[in-house]
VEXKELUM-408041 format. One record per residue (C-alpha): x, y, z; residue number from 1. Coordinates in nm, 3 decimals, padded with zeros to 5 digits, always signed. Example, Ala and Ser with C-alpha at 12.3 -4.5 7.8 and 13.67 -1.06 7.14 Angstrom:
{atom {+01.230; -00.450; +00.780}; 1}
{atom {+01.367; -00.106; +00.714}; 2}
***
This chain:
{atom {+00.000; +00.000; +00.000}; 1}
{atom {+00.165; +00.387; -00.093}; 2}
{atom {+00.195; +00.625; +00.145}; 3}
{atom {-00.045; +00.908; +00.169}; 4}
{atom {+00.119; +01.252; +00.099}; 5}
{atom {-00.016; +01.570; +00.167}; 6}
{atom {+00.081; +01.905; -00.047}; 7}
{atom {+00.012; +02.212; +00.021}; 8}
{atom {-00.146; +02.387; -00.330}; 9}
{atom {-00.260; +02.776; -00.360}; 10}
{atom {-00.627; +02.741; -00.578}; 11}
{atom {-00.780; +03.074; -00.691}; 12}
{atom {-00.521; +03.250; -00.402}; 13}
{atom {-00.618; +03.055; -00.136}; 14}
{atom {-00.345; +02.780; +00.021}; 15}
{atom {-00.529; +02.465; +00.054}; 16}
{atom {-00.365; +02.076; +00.170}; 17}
{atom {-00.459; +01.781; -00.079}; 18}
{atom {-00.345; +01.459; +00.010}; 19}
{atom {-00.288; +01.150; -00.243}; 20}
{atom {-00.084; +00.832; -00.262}; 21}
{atom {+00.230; +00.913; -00.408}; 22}
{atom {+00.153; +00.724; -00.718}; 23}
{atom {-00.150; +00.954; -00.770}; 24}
{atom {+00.126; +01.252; -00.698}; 25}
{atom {+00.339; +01.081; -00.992}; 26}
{atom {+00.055; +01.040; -01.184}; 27}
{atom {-00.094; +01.372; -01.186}; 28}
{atom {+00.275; +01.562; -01.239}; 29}
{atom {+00.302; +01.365; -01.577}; 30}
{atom {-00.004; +01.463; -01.670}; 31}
{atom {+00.076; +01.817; -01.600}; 32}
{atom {+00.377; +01.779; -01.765}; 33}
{atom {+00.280; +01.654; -02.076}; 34}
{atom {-00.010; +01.930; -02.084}; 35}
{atom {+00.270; +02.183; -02.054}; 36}
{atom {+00.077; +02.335; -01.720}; 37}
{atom {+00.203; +02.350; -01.387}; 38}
{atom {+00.072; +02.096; -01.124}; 39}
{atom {-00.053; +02.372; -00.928}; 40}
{atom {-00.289; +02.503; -01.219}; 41}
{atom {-00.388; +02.188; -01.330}; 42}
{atom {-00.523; +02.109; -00.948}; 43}
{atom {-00.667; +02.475; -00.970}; 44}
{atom {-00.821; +02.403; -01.309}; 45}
{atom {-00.972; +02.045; -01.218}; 46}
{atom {-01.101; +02.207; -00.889}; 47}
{atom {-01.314; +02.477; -01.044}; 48}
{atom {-01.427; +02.227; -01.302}; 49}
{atom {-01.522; +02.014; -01.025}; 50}
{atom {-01.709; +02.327; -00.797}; 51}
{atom {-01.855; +02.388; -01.153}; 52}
{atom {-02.041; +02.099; -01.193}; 53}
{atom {-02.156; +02.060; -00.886}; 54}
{atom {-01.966; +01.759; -00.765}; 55}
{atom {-01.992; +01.733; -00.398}; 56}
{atom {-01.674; +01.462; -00.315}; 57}
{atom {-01.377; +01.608; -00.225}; 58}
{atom {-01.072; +01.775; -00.446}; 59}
{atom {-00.816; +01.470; -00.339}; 60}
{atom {-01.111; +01.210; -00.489}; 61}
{atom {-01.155; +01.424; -00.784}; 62}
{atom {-00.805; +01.449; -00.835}; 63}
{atom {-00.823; +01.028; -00.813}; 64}
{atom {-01.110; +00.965; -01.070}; 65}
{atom {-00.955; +01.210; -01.292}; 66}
{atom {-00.634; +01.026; -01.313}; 67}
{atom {-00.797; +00.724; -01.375}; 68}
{atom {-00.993; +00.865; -01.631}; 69}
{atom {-00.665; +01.009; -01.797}; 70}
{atom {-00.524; +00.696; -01.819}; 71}
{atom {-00.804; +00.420; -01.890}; 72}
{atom {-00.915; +00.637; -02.172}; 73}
{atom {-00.567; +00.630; -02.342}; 74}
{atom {-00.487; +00.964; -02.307}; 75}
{atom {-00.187; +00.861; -02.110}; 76}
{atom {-00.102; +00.620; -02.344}; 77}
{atom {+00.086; +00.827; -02.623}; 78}
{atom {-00.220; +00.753; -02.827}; 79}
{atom {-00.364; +01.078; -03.094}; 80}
{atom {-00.690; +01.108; -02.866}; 81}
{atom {-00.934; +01.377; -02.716}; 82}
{atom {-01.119; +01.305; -02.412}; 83}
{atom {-01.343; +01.434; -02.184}; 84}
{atom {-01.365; +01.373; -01.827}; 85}
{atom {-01.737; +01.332; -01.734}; 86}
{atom {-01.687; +01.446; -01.352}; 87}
{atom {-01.480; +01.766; -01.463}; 88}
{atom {-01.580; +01.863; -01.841}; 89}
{atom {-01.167; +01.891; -01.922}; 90}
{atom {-01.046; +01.793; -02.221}; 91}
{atom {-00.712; +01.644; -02.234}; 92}
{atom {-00.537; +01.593; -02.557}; 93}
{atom {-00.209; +01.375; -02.597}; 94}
{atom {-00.001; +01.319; -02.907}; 95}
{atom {+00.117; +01.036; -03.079}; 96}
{atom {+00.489; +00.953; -02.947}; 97}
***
């Protein structure tokens, strides 16, 4: 089982603590990175999509199915793909490696 690790993150100028398993930390960095974002304003972007839609669960489980998403729907995968995540409304885009 990972560890949990907490990180503090500043959303819409506000300091707030998220905590995820570091694999989930790993995760969302190279998803940031191959975005071309910053982690912090990808966490700031997925958490006003989230407040936007009205989801009620929490930023860190957000953060979770949005990862999953990422990656079960190949965008992850180096594949040419567009896809939408139904919980936040981003679209991620990757590009054929």
């Amino acid at each position: 089982m990972s560890e949990i690790k907490k990180r503090s993150i500043t959303i819409a100028g506000h300091r707030t603590s998220v905590s995820l398993e570091g694999p989930f930390w790993d995760a969302l960095a190279g998803i940031a990175k191959e975005q071309n974002v910053s982690l912090a304003a990808l966490v700031a972007e997925l958490d006003a999509d989230r407040v936007k839609s009205g989801v009620t669960s929490g930023l860190s489980s957000a953060l979770r199915v949005y990862i999953l998403r990422y990656y079960s729907e190949g965008a992850g995968a180096g594949a040419a793909t567009s896809t939408k995540s139904s919980q936040t409304g981003r679209v991620s885009k990757s590009k054929t490696r």
